[in-house]
C-alpha positions in Angstrom: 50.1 -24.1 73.7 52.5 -25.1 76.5 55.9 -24.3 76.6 56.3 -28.3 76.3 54.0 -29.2 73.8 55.4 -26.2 71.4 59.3 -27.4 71.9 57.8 -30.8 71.1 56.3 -29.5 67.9 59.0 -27.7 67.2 61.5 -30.6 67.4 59.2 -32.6 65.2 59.3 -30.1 62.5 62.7 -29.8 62.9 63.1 -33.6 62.8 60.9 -34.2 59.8 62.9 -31.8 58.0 65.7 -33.1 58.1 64.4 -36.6 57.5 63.7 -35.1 54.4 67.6 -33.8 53.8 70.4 -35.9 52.3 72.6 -37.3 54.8 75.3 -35.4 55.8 77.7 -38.0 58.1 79.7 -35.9 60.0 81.4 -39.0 61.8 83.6 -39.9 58.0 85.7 -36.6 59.7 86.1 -38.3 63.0 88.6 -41.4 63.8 86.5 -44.6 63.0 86.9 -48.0 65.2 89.0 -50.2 63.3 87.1 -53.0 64.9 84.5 -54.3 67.0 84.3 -52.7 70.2 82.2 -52.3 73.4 79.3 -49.9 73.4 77.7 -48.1 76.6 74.0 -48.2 76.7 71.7 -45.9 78.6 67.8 -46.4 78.3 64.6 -45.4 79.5 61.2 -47.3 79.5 58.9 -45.5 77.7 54.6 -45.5 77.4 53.1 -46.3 74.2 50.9 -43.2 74.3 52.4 -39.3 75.6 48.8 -39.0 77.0 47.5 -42.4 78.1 50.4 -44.6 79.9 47.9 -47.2 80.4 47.1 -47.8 76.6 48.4 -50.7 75.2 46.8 -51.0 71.7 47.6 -49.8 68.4 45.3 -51.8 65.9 46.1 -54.7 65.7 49.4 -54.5 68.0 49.5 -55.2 71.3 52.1 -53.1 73.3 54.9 -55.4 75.1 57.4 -52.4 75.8 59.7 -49.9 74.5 63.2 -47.9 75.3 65.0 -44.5 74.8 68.3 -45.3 74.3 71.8 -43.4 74.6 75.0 -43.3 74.4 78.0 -41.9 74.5 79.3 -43.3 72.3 79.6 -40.9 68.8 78.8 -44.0 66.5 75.5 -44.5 67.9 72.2 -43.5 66.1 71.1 -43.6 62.4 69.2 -46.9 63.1 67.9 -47.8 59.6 67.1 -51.5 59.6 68.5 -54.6 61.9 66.8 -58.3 62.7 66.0 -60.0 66.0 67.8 -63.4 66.7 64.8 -66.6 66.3 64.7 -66.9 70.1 65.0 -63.1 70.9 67.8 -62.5 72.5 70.1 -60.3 70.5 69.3 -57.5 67.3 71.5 -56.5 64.8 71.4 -53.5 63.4 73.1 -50.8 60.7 73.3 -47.4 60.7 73.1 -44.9 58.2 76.3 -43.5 58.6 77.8 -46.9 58.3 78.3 -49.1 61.5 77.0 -51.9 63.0 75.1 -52.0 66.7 75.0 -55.4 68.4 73.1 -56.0 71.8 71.4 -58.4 74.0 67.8 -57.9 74.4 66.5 -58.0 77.8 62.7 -59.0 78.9 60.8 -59.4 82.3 57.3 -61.5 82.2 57.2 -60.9 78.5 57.9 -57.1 78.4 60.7 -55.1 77.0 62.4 -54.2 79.7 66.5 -53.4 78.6 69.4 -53.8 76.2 72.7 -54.9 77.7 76.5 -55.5 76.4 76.3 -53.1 73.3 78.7 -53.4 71.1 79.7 -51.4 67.5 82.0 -52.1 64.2 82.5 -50.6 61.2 80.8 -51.9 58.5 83.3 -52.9 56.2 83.9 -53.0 52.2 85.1 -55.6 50.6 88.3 -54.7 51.0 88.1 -55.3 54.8 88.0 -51.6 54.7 85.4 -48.8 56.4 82.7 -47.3 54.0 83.1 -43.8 54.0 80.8 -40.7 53.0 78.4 -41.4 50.4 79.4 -45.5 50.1 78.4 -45.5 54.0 74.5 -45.0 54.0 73.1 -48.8 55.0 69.4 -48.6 54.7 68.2 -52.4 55.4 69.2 -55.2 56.5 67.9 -58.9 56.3 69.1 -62.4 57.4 69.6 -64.8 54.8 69.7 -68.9 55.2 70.7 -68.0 59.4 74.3 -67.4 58.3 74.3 -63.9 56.7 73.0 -61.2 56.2 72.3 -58.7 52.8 72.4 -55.3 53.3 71.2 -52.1 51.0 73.0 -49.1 50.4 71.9 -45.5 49.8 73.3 -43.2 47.6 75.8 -45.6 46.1 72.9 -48.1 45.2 74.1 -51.6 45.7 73.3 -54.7 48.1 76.2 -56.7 49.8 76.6 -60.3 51.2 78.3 -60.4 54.7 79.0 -63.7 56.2 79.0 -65.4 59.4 81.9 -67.7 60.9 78.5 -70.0 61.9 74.9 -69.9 61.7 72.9 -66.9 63.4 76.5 -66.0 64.8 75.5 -62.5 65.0 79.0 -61.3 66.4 81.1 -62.5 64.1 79.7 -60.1 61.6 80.9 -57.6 62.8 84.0 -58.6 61.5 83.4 -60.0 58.6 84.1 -58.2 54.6 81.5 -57.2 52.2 80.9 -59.8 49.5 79.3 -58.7 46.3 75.8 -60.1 45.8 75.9 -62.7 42.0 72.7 -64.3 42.1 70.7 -61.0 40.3 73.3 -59.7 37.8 70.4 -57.5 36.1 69.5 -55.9 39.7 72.9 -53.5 39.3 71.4 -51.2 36.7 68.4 -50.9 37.7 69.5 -49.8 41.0 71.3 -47.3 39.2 68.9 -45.6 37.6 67.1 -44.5 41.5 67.9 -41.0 42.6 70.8 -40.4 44.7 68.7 -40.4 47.7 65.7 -42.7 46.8 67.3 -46.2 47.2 65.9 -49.6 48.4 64.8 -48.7 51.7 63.3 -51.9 52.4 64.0 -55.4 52.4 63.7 -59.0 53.5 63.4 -62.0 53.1 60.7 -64.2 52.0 59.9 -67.9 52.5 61.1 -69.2 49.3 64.8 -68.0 49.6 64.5 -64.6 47.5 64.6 -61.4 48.6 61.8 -58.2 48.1 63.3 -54.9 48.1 61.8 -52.1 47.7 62.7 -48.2 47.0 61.9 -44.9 47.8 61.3 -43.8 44.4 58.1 -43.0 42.7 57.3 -44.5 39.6 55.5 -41.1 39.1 55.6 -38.3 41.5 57.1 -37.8 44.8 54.4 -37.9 46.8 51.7 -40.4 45.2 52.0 -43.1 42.1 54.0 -46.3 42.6 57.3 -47.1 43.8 59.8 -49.0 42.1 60.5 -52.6 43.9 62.1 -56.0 43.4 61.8 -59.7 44.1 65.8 -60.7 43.6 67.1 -64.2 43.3 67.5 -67.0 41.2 69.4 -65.0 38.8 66.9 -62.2 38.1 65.9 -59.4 39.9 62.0 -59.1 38.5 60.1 -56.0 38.9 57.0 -55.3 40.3 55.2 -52.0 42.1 54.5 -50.8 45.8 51.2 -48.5 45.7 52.0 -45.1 47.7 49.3 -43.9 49.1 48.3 -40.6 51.9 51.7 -39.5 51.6 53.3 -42.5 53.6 56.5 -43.9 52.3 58.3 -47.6 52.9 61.2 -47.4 55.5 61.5 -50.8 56.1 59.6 -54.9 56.3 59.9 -58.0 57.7 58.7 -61.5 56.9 55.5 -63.3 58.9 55.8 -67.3 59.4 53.0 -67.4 57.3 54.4 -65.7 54.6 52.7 -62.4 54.6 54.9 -58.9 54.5 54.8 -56.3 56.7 55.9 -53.0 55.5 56.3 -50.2 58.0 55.7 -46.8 56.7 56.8 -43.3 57.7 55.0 -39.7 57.3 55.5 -36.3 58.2 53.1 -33.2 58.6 53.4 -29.9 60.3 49.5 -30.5 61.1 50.9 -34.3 62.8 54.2 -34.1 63.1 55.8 -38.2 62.9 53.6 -40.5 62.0 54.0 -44.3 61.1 52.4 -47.1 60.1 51.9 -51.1 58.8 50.6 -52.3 56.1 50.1 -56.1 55.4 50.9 -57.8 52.0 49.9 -61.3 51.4 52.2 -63.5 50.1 50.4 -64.4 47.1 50.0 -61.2 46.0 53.8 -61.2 45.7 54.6 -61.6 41.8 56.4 -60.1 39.1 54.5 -57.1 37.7 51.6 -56.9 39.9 51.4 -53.7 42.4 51.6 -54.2 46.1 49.1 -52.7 48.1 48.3 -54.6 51.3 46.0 -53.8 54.6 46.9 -51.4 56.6 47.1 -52.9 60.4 47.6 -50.1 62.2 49.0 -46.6 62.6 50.6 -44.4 65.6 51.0 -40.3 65.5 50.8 -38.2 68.1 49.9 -39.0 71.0 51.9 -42.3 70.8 55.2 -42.6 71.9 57.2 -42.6 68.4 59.9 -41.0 66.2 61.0 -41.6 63.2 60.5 -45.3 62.7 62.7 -46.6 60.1 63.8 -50.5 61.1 61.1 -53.2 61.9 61.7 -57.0 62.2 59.5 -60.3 63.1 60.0 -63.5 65.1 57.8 -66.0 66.4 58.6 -66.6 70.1 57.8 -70.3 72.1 54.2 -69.6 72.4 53.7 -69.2 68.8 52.9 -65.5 68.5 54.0 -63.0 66.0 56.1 -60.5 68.4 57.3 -57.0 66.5 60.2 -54.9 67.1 60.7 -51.4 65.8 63.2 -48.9 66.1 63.4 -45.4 64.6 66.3 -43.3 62.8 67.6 -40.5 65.0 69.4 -38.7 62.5 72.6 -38.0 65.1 69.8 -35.4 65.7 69.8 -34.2 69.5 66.4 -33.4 69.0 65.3 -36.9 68.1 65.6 -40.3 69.7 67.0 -43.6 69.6 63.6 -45.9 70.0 62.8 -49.8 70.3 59.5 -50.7 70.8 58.0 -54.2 70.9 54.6 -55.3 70.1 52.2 -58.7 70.2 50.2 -59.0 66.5 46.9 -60.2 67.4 45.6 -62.4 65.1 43.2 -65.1 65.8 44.7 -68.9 66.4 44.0 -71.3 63.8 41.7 -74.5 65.7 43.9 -76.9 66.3 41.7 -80.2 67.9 38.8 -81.6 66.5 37.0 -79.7 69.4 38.3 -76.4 69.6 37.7 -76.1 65.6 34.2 -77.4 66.3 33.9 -74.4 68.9 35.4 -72.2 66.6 32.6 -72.7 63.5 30.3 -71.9 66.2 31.6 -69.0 67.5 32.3 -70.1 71.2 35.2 -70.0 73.3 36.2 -71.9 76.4 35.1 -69.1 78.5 31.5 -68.9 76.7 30.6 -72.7 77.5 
């Protein structure tokens, strides 16, 4: 083994291991921003695969770019969930130790190709306060009706409403108050009853208005059974089960236009080291009491370029694909990274004239004539 490749495996074991720790956030002892403020950003394109640079395929994703980002900044890392503005050009994201990261989302011919004007805030309580220690673990985030967004906490269990001065105003957020979420008072307890460090990792939200969250925690054991999930709105919160399966667990998912979720999925071996994956849930598999399991679309170890990816959002862009965004958790670990990657979902193109669906039941293309 190379000196490289054993530092590499080191730092992965060193890297799942602590993915597997409660999190300790060392910032609560440092002064906090009492509001927004600007962010330096450093960054590095990356290759999808270590080994290959010219791969561009990971089932059925087509790679359109990634970065390793930096800064110097002590607030930065601990990426656990954020969402991509409709047209693309800015995320939003939260951190597990409590802050938000804003940026504008630079492309070149379609490819991934920078982040410019960061920017960070505290994520504030309802008070107008910032969460602190164990309140301060944001684990998702998802826009609702283009003028908020919910987001789930860790550790103290609970969701929260925050509220933008206009619709998909993404900066005003970051000065905006938590609201406490009304519309599923049953969803409280059962939040509750999670362990400390097991909470709704992942959420979003659906077509019809509602949200589906879904936990960490296993209905039976840690490593297999079912996990305990939610579809909340319209005054309930009703339950329903997410099928765990070869050790994976949910870190995060994001809405299709069709309908369909995709869940992205996190595992760790000292035989692998980080591996990740999607999984694809149809929408109409999506009702109270039935057990999600969905298709899984594709999966990345090593030798592709990832870390521990914990955030993932959608958006359709003008040429009507699906386009992908991840980004992974760096722990504030020096020996992991700050990642955002962005893929194509290739999926074949409904017909759309009288011609080309005439073409399409006979299995030609334009280039086949």
């Amino acid at each position: 083994m190379t000196s490289s490749s054993f530092i590499r495996q080191f730092g992965l074991l060193v890297a799942g291991v602590l993915c597997s720790l409660p999190h300790l956030s060392l910032s609560d002892s440092l002064p906090a921003p009492t509001k927004a403020q600007g962010l330096p950003l450093e960054f590095t394109l990356i290759p999808l695969n270590h080994k290959n640079t010219s791969e561009n395929k990971a089932g059925e994703l087509t790679y359109l770019g990634g970065l390793q980002l930096s800064s110097n900044n002590y607030t930065f890392g601990g990426i656990s969930g954020f969402v991509v503005s409709p047209g693309g050009e800015k995320i939003l994201a939260v951190s597990d130790r409590g802050y938000w990261f804003l940026a504008d989302v630079e492309y070149e011919n379609g490819q991934l190709i920078g982040l410019q004007n960061g920017k960070t805030s505290p994520i504030a309580d309802e008070k107008g306060e910032k969460t602190l220690g164990r309140h301060s673990d944001a684990e998702a985030v998802t826009l609702v009706d283009s003028a908020g967004l919910v987001v789930s906490f860790e550790n103290d269990h609970r969701l929260r409403y925050y509220q933008a001065s206009s619709k998909l105003d993404f900066e005003s957020i970051l000065e905006s108050n938590a609201q406490v979420i009304s519309f599923a008072p049953d969803l409280s307890p059962a939040l509750q009853e999670l362990p400390r460090n097991l909470g709704v990792e992942a959420l979003t939200t659906m077509t019809d208005g509602r949200l589906l969250a879904i936990s960490e925690a296993a209905l039976e054991s840690r490593n297999n059974g079912m996990a305990k999930a939610w579809i909340v709105g319209r005054g309930s919160a009703l339950p329903l089960s997410y099928e765990l399966t070869d050790l994976y667990r949910p870190t995060d998912m994001a809405t299709l236009p069709n309908g369909d979720i995709l869940v992205l999925e996190r595992h760790f071996s000292l035989a692998k080291g980080m591996a990740s994956r999607l999984r694809r849930i149809k929408s109409t598999d999506i009702q109270e009491g039935t057990v999600l399991r969905g298709e899984v679309i594709a999966c990345m170890e090593f030798p592709y370029n990832i870390d521990n990816m914990e955030a993932l959002a959608v958006r359709r862009n003008e040429a009507g694909e699906t386009i992908i965004y991840m980004m992974s958790d760096n722990n504030y670990n020096p020996l992991q990274r700050n990642l955002l990657m962005m893929f194509r979902l290739d999926e074949p193109q409904e017909p759309k004239t009288p011609e080309q669906q005439i073409a399409h039941s006979m299995g030609l293309t334009a280039g086949s004539r």
